[in-house]
C-alpha positions in Angstrom: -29.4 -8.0 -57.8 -32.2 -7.2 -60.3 -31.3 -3.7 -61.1 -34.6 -3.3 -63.2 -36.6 -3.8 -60.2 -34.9 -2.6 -57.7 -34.5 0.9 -59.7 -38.6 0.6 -60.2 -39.2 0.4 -56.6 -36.7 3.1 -55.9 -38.6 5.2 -58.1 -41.9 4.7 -56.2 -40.1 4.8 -52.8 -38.8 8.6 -53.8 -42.2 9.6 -54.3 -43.1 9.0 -50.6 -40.2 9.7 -49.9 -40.6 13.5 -51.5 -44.0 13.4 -49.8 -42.8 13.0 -46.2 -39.7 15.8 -46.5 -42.7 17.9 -48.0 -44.5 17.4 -45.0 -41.8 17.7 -42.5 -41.2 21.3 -44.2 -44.8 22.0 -44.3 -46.1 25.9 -42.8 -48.7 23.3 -40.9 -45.9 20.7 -39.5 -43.8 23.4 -38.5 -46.4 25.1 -36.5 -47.5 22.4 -34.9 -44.1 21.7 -33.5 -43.5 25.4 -32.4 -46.6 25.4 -30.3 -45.2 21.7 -28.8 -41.6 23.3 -28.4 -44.0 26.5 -26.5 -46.3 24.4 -24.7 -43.0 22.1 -23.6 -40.9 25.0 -22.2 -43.9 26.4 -20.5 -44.4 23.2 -18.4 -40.6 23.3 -18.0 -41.4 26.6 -16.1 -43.9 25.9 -14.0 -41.5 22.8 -13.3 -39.0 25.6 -12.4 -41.2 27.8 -10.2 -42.7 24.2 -8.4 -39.1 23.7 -7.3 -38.3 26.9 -6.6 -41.2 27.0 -4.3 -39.8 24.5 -2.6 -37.0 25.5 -1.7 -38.3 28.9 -0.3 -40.3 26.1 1.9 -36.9 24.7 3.1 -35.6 28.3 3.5 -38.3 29.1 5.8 -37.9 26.0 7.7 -34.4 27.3 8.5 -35.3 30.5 9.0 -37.7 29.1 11.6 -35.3 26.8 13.0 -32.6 30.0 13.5 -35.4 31.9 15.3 -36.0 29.1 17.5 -32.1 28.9 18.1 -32.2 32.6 18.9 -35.4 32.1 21.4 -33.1 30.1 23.0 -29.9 32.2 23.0 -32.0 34.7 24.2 -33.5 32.7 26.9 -30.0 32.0 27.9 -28.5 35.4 27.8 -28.0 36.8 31.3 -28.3 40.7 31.2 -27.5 41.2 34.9 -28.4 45.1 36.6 -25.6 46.7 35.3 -23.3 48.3 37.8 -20.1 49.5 35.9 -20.1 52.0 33.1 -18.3 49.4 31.0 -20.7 46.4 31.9 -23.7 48.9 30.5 -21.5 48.7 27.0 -21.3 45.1 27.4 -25.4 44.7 28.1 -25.7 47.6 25.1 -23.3 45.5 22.8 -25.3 42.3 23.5 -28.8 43.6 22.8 -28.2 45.0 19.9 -26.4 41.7 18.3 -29.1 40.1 19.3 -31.7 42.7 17.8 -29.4 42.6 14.4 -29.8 38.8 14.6 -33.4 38.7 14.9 -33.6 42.0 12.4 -31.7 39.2 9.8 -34.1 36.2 10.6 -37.4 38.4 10.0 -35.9 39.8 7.2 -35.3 36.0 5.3 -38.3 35.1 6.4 -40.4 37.7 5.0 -38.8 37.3 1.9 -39.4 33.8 1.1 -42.9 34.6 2.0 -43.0 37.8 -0.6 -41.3 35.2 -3.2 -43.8 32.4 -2.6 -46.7 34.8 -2.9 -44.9 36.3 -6.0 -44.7 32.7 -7.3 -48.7 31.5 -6.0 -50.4 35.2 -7.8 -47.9 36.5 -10.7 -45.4 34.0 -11.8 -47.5 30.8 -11.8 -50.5 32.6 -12.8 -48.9 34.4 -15.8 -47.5 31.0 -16.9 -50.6 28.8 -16.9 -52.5 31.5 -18.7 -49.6 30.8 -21.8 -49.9 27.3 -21.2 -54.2 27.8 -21.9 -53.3 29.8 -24.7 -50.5 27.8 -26.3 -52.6 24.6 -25.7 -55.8 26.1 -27.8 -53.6 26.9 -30.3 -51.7 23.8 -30.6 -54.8 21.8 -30.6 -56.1 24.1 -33.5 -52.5 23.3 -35.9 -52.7 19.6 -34.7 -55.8 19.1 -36.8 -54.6 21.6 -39.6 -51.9 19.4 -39.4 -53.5 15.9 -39.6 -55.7 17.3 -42.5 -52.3 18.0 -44.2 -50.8 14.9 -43.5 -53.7 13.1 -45.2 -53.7 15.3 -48.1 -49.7 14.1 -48.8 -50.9 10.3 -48.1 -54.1 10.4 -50.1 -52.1 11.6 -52.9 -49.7 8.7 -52.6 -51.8 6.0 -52.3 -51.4 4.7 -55.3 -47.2 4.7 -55.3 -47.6 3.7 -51.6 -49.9 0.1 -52.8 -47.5 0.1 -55.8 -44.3 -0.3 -53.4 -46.5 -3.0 -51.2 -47.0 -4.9 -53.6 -43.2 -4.7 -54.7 -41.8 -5.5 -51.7 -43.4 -9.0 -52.0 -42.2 -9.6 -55.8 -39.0 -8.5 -55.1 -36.1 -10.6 -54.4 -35.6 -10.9 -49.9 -31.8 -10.6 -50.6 -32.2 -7.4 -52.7 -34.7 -5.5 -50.4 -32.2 -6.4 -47.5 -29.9 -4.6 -49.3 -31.8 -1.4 -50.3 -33.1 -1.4 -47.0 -29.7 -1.6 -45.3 -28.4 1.6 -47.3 -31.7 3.3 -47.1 -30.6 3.2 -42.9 -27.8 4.5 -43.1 -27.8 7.1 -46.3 -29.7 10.3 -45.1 -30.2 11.3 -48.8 -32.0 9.3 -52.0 -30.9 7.8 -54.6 -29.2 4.6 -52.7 -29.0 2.9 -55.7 -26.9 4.8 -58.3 -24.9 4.4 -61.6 -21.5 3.8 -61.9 -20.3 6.1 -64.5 -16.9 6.7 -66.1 -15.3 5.7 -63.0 -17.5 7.4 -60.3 -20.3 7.3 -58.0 -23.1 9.4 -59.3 -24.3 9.6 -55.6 -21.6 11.4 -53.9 -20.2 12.4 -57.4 -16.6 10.8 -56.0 -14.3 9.1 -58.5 -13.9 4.9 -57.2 -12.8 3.4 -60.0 -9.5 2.0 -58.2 -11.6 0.0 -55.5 -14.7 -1.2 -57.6 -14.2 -1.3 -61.2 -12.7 -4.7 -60.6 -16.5 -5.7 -59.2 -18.4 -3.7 -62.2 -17.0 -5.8 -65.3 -20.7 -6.2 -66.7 -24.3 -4.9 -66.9 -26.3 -5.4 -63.5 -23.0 -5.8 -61.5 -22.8 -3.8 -58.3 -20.9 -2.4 -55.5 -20.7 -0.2 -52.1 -19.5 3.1 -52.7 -16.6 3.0 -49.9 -17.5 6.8 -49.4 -21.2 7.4 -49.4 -22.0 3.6 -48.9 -24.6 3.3 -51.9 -25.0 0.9 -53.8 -23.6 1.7 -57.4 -24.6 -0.7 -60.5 -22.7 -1.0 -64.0 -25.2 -0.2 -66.7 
């Protein structure tokens, strides 16, 4: 590996690397993505309240089905003249089930009306009016943040060409390499001195499993704990 280079285009990758953490930390970025995380659980709602809705539908269709049942227990009830004391009771007894029964089947259905009606004028209403607001907002930090973005990547231009034209000068085996590590290290450097038997990426002492590799300048290794790349300088 040509460590010269490779620790040349390290350098220029850092700075846009140090330009897109600043702009993922960014007052603009971060606002932008709170009205997104608003404007997502707001449709989430209205998602909620859509189903919801529907099933105060298919509780109404039940309800409607159970009064139709009942029409027809009723139509099937025989309340004969009475002509005992106790078959009075009886007649008494049965009416008033049957008033309780249809008393219960008004009562659902005229509350999945009150809840649909709840969910048509208040809930559904109250919730696309955030959604209007939210969404004039959000289209307001979008462009704050676009006109931030370009202001990082206008001021990189120059170390962003730079690294272009590096990538093509450099050797295919050693960008393979870099860019291998830079896939699976969260954090720059990946390519780190080896120094007085440790890693001076993780700070870990390795010299029992790579000193044998690091006998001379340039040589290098894979940290077998943070997985960068250390060179002997």
């Amino acid at each position: 590996m040509d460590i010269e280079k490779i620790l040349e285009y390290q350098k220029l990758d850092f700075v846009l690397y140090k330009a897109n953490k600043d702009f993922a930390n960014s007052e603009e970025n971060k606002r932008a993505q709170m009205y997104r995380k608003l404007r997502n659980d707001l449709a989430e709602s209205l998602i909620r309240l859509d189903k919801e809705a529907g099933e105060n539908f298919n509780d109404i269709d039940k309800a409607i089905t159970s009064y139709e049942n009942f029409v027809k227990k009723l139509k099937a009830t025989n309340l004969s003249a009475p002509k005992t004391i106790e078959q009075a009771d009886k007649n008494e007894e049965t009416i008033n089930a049957l008033i309780s029964e249809l008393n219960a089947i008004q009562k659902d259905i005229q509350k999945c009306f009150a809840r649909l009606q709840e969910i048509d004028t208040k809930d559904a209403k109250e919730v696309k009016q955030k959604i209007g607001k939210v969404l004039s907002e959000l289209k307001n930090a979008e462009i704050i943040r676009n006109d931030k973005r370009n202001e990082i990547i206008s001021s990189i231009s120059q170390e962003g060409a730079a690294l272009n034209k590096m990538q093509s000068e450099l050797a295919p085996e050693d960008l393979k390499i870099y860019n291998k590590v830079k896939s699976s290290v969260n954090r720059m450097p990946y390519i780190v001195e080896y120094r007085d038997g440790n890693c001076l990426g993780c700070g870990i002492e390795i010299k029992s499993e790579v000193d044998a590799k690091l006998q001379k300048s340039g040589d290098t290794a894979e940290c077998p704990h943070c997985r960068r790349i250390v060179y002997k300088k």
